[in-house]
MARBA-3410 file (N, C-alpha, C, O; in Angstrom, 1 decimal):
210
-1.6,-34.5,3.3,-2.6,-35.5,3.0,-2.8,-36.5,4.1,-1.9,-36.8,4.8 ~ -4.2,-36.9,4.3,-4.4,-37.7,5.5,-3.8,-39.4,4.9,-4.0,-39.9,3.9 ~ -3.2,-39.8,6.0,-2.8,-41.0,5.9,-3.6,-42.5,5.0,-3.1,-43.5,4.5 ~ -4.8,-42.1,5.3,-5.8,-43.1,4.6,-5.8,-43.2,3.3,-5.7,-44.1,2.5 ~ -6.0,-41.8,3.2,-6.0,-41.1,1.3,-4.7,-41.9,0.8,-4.9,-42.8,0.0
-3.8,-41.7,1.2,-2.0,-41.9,0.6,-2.0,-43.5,0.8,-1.1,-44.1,0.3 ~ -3.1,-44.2,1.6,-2.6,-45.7,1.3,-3.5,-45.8,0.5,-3.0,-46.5,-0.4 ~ -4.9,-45.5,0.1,-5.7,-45.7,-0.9,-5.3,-45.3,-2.2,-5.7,-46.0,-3.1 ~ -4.6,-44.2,-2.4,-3.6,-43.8,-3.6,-2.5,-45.2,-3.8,-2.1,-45.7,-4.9 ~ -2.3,-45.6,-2.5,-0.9,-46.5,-3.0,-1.5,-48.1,-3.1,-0.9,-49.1,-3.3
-2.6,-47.8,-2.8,-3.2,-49.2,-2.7,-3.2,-50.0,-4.5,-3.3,-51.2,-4.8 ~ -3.1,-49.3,-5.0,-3.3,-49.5,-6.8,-2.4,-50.1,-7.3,-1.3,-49.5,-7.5 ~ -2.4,-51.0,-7.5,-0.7,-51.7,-8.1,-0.3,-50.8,-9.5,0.9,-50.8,-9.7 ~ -0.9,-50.4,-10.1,-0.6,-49.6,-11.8,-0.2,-48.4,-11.1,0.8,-48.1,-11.6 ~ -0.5,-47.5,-10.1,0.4,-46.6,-9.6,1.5,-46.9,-8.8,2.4,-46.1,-8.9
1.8,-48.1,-8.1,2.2,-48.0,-7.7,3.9,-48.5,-8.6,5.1,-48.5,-8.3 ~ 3.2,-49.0,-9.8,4.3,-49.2,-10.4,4.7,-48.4,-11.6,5.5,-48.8,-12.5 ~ 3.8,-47.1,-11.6,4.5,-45.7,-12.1,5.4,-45.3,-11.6,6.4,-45.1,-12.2 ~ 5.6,-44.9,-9.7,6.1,-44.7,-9.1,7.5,-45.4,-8.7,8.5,-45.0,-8.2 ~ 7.1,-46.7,-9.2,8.3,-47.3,-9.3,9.3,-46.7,-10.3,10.3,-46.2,-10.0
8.8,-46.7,-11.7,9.6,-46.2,-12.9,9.4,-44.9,-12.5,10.5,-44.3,-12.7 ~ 8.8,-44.4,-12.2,9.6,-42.2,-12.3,10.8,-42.4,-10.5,11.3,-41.5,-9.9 ~ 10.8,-43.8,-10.2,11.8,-43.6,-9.4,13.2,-43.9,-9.8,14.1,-43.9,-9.0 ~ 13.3,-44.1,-11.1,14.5,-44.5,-11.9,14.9,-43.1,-12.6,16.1,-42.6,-12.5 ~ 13.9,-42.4,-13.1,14.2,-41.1,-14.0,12.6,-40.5,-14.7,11.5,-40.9,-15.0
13.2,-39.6,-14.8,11.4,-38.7,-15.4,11.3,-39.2,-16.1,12.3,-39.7,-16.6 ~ 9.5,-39.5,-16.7,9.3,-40.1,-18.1,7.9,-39.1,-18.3,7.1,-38.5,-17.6 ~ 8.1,-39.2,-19.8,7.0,-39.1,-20.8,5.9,-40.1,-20.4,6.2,-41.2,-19.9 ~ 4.1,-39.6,-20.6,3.5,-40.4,-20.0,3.3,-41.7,-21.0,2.9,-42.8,-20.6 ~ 3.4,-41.5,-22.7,3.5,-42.5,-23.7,4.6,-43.5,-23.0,4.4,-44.7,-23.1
5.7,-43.0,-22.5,6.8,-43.8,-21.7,5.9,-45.2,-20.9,5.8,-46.4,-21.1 ~ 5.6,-44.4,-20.2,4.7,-44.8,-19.2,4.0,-46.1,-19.3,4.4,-47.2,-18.9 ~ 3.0,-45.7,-19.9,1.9,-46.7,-20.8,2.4,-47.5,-21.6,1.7,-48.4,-22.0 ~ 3.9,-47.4,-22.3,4.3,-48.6,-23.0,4.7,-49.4,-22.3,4.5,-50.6,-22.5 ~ 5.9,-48.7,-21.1,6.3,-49.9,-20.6,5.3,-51.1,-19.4,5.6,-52.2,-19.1
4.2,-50.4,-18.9,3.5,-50.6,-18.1,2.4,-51.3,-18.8,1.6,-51.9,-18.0 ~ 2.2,-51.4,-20.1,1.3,-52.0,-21.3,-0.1,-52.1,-20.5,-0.6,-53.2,-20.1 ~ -0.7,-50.7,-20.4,-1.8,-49.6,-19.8,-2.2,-48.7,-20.9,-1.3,-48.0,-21.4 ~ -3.3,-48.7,-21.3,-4.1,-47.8,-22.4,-3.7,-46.2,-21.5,-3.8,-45.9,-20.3 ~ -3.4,-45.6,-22.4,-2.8,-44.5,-22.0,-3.5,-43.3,-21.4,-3.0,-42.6,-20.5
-5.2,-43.1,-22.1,-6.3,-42.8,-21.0,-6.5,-43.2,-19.0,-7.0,-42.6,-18.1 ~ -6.0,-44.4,-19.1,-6.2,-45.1,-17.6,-4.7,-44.5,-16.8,-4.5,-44.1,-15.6 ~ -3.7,-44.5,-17.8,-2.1,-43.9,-17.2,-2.7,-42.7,-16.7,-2.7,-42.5,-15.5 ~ -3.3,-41.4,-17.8,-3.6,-40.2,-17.3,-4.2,-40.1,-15.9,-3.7,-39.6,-14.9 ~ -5.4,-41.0,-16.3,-5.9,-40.6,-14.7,-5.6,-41.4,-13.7,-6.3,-41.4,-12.7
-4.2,-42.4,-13.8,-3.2,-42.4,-12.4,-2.1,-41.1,-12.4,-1.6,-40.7,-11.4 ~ -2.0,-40.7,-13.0,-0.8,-39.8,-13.4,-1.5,-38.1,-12.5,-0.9,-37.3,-11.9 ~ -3.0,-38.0,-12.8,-3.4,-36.8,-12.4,-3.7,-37.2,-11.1,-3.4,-36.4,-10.3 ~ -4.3,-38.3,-10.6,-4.4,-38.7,-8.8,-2.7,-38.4,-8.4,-2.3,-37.3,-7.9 ~ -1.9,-39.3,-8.7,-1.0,-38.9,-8.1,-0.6,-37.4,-8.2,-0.4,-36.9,-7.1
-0.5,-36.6,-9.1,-0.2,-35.2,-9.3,-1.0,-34.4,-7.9,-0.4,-33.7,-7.2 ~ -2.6,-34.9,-7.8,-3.1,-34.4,-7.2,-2.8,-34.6,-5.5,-2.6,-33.7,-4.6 ~ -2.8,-35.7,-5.3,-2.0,-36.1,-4.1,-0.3,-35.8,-3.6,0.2,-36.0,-2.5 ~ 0.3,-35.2,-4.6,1.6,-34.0,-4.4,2.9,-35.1,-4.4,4.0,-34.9,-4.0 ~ 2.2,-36.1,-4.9,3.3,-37.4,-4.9,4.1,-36.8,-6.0,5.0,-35.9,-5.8
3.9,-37.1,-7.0,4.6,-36.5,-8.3,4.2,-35.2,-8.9,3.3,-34.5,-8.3 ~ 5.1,-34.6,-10.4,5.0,-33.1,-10.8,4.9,-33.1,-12.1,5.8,-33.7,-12.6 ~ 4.1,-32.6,-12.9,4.6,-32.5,-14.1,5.5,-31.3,-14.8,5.4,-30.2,-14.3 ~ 6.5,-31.4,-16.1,7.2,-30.0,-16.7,7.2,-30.3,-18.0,6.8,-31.4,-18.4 ~ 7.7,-29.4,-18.7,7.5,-29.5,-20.1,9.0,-29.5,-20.3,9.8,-28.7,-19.7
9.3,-30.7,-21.5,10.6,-30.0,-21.8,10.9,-29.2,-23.3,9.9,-28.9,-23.9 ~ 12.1,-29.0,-23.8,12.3,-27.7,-25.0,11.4,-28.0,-26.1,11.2,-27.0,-26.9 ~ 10.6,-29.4,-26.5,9.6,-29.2,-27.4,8.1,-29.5,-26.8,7.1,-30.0,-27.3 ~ 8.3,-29.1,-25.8,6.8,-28.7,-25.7,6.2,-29.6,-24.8,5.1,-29.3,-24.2 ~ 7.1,-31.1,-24.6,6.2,-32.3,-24.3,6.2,-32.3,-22.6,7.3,-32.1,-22.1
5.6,-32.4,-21.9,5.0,-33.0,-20.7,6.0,-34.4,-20.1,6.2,-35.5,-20.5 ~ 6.2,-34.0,-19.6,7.0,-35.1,-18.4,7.0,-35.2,-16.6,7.0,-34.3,-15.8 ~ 7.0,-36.4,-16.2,6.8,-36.2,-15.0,7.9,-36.7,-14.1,8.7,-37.4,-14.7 ~ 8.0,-36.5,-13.1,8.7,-36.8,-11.8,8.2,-36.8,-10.6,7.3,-36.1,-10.1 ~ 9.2,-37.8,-10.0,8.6,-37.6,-8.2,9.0,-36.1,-7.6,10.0,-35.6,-7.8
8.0,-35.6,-6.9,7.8,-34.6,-5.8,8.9,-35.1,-4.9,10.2,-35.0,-5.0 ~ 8.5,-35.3,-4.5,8.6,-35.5,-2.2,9.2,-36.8,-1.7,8.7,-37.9,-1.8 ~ 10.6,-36.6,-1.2,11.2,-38.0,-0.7,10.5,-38.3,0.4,10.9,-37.9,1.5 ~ 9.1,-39.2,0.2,8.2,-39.3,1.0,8.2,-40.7,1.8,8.3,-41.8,1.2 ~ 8.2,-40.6,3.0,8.5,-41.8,3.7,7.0,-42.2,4.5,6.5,-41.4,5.4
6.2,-43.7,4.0,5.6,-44.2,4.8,5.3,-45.2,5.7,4.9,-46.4,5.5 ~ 5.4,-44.5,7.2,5.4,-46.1,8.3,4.3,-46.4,8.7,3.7,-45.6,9.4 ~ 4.0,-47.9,8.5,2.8,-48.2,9.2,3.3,-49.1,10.3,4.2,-49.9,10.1 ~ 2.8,-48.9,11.5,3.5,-50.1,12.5,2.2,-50.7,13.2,1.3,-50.0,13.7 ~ 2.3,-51.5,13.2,1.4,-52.8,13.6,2.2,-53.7,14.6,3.1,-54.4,14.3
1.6,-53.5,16.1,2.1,-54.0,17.2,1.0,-54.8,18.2,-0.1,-54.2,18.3 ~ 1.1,-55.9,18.9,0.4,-56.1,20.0,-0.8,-55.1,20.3,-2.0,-55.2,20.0 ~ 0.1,-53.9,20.9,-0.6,-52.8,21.4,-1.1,-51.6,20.6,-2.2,-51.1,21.1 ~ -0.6,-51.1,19.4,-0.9,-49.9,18.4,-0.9,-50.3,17.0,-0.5,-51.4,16.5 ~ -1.6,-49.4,16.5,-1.6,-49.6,15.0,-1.4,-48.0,14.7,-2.2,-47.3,15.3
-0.5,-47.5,14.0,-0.1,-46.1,13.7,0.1,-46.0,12.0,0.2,-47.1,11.4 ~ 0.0,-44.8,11.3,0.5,-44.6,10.3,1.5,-43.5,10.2,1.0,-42.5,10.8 ~ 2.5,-43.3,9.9,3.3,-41.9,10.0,3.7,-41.5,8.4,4.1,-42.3,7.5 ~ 3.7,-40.2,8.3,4.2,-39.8,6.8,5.0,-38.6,7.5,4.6,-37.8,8.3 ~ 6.2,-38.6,6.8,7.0,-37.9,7.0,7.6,-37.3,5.3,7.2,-38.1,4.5
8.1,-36.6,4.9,8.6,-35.7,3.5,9.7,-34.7,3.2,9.8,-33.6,3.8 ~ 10.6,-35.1,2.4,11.4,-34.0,2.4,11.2,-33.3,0.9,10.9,-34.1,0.0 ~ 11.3,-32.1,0.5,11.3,-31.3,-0.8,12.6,-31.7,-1.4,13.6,-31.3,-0.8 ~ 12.7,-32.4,-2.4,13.6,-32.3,-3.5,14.6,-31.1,-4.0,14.4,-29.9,-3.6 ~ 15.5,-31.4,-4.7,15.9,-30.1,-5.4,15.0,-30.4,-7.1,14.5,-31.3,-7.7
15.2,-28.5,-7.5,14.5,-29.0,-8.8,14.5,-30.1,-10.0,15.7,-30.3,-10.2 ~ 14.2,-30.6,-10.3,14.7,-31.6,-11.5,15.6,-31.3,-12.6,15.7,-30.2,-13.1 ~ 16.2,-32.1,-12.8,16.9,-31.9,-14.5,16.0,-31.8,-15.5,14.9,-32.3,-15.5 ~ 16.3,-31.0,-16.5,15.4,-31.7,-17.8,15.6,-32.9,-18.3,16.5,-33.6,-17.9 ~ 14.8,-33.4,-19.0,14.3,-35.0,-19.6,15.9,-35.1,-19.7,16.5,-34.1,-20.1
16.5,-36.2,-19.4,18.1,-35.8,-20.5,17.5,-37.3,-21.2,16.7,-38.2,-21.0 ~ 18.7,-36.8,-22.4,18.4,-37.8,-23.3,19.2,-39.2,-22.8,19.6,-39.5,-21.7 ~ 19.5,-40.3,-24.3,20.6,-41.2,-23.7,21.9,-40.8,-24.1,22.8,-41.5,-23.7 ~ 22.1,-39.7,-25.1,23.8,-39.2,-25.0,24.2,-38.6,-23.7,25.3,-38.8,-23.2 ~ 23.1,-37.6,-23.2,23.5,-36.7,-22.1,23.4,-37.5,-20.6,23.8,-37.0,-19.5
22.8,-39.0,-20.8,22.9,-39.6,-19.1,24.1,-40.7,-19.1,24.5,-41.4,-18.2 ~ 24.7,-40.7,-20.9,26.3,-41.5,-20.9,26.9,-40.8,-20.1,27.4,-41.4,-19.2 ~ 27.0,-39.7,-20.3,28.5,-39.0,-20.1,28.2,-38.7,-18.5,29.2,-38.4,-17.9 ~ 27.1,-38.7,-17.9,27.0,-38.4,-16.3,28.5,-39.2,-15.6,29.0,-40.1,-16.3 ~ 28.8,-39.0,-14.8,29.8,-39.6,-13.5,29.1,-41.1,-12.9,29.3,-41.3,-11.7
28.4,-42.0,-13.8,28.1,-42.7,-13.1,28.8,-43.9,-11.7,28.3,-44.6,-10.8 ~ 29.8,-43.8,-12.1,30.6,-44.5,-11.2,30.9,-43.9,-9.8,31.3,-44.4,-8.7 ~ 30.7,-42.5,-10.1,30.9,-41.5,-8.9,29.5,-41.7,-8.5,29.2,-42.3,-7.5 ~ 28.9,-41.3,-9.1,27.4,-41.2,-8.6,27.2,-42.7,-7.8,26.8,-42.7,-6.6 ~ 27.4,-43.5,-8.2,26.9,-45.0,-7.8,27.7,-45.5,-6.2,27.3,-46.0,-5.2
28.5,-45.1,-6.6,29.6,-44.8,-5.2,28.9,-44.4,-4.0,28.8,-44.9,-2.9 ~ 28.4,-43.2,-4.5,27.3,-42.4,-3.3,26.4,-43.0,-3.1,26.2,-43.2,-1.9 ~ 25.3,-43.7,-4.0,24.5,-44.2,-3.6,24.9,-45.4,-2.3,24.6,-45.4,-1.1 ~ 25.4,-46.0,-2.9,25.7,-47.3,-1.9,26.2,-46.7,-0.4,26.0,-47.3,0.6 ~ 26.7,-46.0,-0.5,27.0,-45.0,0.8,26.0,-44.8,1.7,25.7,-45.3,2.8
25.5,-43.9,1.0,23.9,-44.2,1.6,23.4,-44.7,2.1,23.2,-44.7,3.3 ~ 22.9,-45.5,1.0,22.1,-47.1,1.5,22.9,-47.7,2.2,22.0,-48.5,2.7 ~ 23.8,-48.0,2.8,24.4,-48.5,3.7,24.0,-47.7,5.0,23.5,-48.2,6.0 ~ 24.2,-46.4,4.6,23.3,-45.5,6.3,22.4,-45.8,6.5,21.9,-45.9,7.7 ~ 21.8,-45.9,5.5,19.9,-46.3,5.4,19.8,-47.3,6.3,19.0,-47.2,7.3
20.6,-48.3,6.0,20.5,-49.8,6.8,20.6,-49.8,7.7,19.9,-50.5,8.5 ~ 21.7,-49.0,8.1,22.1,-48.8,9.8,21.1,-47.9,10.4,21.0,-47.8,11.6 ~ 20.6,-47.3,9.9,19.4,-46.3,10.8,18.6,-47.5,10.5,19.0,-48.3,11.3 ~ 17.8,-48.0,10.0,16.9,-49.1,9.9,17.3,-50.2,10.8,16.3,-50.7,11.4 ~ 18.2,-50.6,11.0,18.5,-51.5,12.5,18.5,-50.4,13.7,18.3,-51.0,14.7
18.6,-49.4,13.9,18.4,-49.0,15.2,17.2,-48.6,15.0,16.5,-48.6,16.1 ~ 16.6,-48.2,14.1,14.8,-48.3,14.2,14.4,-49.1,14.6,14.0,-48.8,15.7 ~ 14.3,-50.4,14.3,13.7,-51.8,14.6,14.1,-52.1,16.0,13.2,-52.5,16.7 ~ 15.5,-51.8,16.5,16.1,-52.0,17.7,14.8,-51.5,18.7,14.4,-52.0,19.7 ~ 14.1,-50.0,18.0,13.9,-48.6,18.8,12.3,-49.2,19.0,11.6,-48.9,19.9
12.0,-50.1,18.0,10.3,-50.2,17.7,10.6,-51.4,18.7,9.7,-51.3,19.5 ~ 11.4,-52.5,19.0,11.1,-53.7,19.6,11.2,-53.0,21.3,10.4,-53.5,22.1 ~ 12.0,-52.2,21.6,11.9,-51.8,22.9,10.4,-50.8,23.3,9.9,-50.6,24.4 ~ 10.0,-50.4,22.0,8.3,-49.7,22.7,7.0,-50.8,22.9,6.0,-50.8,23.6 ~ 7.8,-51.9,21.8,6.5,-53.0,22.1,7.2,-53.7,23.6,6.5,-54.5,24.2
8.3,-53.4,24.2,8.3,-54.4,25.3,7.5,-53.6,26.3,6.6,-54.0,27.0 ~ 8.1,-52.0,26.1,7.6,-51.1,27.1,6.1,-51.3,27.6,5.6,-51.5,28.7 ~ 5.5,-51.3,26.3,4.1,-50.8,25.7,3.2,-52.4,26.5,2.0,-52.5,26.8 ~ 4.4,-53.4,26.4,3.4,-54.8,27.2,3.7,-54.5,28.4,2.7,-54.6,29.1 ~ 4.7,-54.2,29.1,5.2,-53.7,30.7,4.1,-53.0,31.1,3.5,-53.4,32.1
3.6,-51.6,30.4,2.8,-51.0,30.2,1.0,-51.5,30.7,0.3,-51.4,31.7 ~ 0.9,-52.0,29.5,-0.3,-53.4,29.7,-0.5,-54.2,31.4,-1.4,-54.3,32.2 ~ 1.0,-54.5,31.3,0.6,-55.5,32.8,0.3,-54.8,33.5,-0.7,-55.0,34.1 ~ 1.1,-53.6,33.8,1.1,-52.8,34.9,-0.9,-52.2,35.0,-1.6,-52.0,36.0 ~ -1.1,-52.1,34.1,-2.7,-51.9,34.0,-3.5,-52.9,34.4,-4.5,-52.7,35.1
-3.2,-53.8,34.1,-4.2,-55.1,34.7,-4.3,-55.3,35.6,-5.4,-55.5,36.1 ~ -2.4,-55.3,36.4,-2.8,-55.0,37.7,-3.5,-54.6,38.6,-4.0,-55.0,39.7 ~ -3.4,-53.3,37.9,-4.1,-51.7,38.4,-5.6,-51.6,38.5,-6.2,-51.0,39.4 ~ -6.0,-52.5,37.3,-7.1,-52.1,37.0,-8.1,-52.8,37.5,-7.9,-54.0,37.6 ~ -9.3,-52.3,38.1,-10.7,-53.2,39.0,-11.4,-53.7,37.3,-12.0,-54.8,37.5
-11.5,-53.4,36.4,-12.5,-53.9,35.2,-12.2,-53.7,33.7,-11.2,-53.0,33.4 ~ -12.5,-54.0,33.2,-12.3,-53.3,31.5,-12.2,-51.8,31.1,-11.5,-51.0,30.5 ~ -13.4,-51.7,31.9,-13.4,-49.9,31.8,-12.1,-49.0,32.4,-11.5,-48.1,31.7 ~ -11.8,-49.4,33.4,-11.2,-48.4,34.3,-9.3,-49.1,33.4,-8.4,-48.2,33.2 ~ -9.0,-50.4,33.0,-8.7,-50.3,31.9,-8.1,-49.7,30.6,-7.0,-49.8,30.1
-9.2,-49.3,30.2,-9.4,-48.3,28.8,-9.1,-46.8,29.4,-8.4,-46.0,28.9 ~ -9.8,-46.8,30.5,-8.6,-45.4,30.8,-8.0,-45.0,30.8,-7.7,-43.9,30.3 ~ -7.0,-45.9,31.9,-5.6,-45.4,32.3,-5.0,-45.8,30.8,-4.3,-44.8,30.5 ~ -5.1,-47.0,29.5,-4.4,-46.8,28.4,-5.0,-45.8,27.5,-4.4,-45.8,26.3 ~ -6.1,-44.6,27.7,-6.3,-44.0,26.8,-5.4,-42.9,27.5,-4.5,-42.3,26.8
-5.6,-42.6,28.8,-4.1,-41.9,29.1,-2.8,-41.6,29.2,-2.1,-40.6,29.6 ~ -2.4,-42.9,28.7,-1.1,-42.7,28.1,-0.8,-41.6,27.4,0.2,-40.9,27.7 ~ -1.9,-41.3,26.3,-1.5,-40.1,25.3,-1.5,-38.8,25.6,-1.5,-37.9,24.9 ~ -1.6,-38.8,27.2,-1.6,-36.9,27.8,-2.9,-36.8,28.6,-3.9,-37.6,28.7 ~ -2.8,-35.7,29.1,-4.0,-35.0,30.0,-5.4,-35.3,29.2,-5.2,-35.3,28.0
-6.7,-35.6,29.4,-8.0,-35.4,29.0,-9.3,-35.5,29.8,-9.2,-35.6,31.0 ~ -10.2,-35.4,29.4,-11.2,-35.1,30.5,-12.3,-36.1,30.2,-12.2,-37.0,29.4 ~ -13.3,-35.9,31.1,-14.7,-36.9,30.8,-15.2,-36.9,29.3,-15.2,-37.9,28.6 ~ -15.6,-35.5,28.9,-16.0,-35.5,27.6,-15.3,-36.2,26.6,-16.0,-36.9,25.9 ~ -14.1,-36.1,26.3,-12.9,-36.3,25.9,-12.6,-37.8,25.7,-12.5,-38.3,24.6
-12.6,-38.3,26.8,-12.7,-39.9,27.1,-14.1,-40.9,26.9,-14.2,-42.2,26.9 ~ -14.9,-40.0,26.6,-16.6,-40.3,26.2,-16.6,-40.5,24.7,-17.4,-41.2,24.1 ~ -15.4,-39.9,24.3,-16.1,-39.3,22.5,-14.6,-40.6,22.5,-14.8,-41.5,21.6 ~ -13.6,-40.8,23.0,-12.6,-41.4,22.3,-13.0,-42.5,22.5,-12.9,-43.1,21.5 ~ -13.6,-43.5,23.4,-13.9,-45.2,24.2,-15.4,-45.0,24.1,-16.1,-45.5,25.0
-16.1,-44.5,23.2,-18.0,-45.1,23.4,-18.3,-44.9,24.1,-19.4,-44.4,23.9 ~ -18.1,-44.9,25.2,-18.5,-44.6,26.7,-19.3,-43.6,26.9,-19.1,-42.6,26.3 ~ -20.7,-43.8,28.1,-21.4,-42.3,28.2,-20.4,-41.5,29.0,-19.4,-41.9,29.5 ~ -20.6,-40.5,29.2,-19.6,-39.4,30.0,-20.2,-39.6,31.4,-19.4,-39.4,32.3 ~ -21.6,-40.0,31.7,-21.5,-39.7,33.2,-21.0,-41.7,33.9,-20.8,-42.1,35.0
-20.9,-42.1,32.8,-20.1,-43.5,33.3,-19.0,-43.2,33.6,-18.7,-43.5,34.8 ~ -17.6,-42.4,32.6,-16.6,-42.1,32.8,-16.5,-41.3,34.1,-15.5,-41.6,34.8 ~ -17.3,-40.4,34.4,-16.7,-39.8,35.2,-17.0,-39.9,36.8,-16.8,-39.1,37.7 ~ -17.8,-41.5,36.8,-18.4,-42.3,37.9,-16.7,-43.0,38.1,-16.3,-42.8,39.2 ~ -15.9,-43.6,37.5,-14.5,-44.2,37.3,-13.8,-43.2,37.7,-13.0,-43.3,38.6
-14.0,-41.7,37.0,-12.9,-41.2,37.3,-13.0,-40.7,39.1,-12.0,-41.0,39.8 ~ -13.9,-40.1,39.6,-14.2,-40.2,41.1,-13.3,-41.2,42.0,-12.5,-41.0,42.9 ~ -13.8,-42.6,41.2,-13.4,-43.5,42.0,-11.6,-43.5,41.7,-10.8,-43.3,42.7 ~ -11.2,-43.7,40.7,-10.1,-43.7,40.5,-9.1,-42.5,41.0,-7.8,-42.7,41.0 ~ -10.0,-41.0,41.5,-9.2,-40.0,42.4,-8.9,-40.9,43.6,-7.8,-41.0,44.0
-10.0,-41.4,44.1,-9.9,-41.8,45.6,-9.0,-42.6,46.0,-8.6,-42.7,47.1 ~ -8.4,-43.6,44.7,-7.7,-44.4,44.9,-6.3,-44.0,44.8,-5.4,-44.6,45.4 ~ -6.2,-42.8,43.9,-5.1,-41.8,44.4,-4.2,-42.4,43.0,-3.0,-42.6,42.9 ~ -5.6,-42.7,41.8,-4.6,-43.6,40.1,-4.6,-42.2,39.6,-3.5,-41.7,39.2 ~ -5.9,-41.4,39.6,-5.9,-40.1,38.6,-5.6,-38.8,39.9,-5.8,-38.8,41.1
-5.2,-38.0,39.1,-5.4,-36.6,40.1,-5.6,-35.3,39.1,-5.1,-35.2,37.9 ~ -6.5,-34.4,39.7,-6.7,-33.2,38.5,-5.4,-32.4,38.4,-4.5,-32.1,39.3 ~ -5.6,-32.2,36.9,-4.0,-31.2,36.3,-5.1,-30.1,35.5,-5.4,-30.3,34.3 ~ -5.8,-28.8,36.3,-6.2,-27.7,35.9,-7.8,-28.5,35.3,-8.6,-29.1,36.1 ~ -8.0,-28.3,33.9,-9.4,-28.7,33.7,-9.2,-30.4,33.1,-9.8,-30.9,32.2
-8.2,-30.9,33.8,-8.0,-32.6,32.7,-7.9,-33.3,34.2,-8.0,-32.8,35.4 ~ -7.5,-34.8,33.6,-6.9,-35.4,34.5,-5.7,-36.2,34.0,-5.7,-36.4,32.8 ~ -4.8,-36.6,34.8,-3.5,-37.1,34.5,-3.4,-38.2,35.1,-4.3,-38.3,36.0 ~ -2.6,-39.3,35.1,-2.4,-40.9,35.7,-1.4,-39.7,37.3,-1.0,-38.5,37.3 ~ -1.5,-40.4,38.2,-0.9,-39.8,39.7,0.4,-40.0,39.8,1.0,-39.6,40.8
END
């Protein structure tokens, strides 16, 4: 799913707090709508966007009834920096679900065992989440190091926007035309100049920083 879609999906506070509750345990969608005190027509058609968007699943259990659960241990990062604005979605597949259990059959679970692990976890969680942040604060220093070294570099705005559209790999006139507004025979009046200066050099049909 394109990134936009899945924040517009999550943009909804009534989905977003289904997903809250099927992150505790599957429910019935009457479940749903009571606790969420949502006419149960408006539940459906959050319940079929999300289905449709591969967020959640529905199953039936032994009499027949419909229940749902989360899909996909789905992770989304937005990072918002000085220099970038990114979205990243990343997903892992679940194992199948349990059936609905009732409240005799989720007494007798291992919860103390179970609970044990979680916090385990989440403790890893934490620690990968401080070396993430560690990992994000060192691309924003890079990424301004980056910047200066451009300004330096750079005779104008334009010439500029090149060398930072090149960051992301090899590309050509056209290429750099359709990504920065730019007409193409502007770009490739810069890029001339910028061979001579010995910033760009050709790599086959692109050009690359020297």
């Amino acid at each position: 799913m394109e990134s936009a879609q899945l924040l517009d999906i999550l943009g909804n506070e009534n989905r977003r707090k289904i997903l809250h509750l099927l992150a505790s345990r599957p429910c019935y969608m009457s479940e749903i709508a009571e606790r969420l005190d949502v006419g149960a027509k408006a539940i459906l058609g959050h319940l079929l966007l999300l289905e449709q968007a591969g967020l959640i699943e529905a199953n039936v259990d032994e009499q027949r009834r419909k229940y749902f659960h989360i899909t996909d241990n789905l992770r989304l990062e937005v990072f918002v920096s000085p220099y970038s604005f990114e979205v990243e979605i990343t997903t892992a597949a679940l194992s199948a679900p349990k059936e609905h259990a009732s409240a005799d059959q989720q007494v007798i679970m291992t919860l103390k065992s179970l609970y044990g692990q979680i916090q385990e976890l989440i403790e890893k969680r934490q620690q990968l989440m401080q070396e993430y942040q560690q990992i994000q604060g060192n691309i924003t220093e890079a990424m301004g190091n980056y910047m200066d070294a451009i300004e330096n570099t750079a005779e104008d705005n334009i010439e500029a926007e090149i060398l930072y559209a090149m960051l992301k790999g090899p590309t050509n006139a056209r290429m750099l035309s359709m990504q920065l507004g730019i007409p193409e025979y502007v770009i490739e009046e810069y890029i001339v100049k910028m061979e001579r200066k010995e910033i760009l050099k050709r790599d086959e049909n692109n050009y690359i920083i020297s």
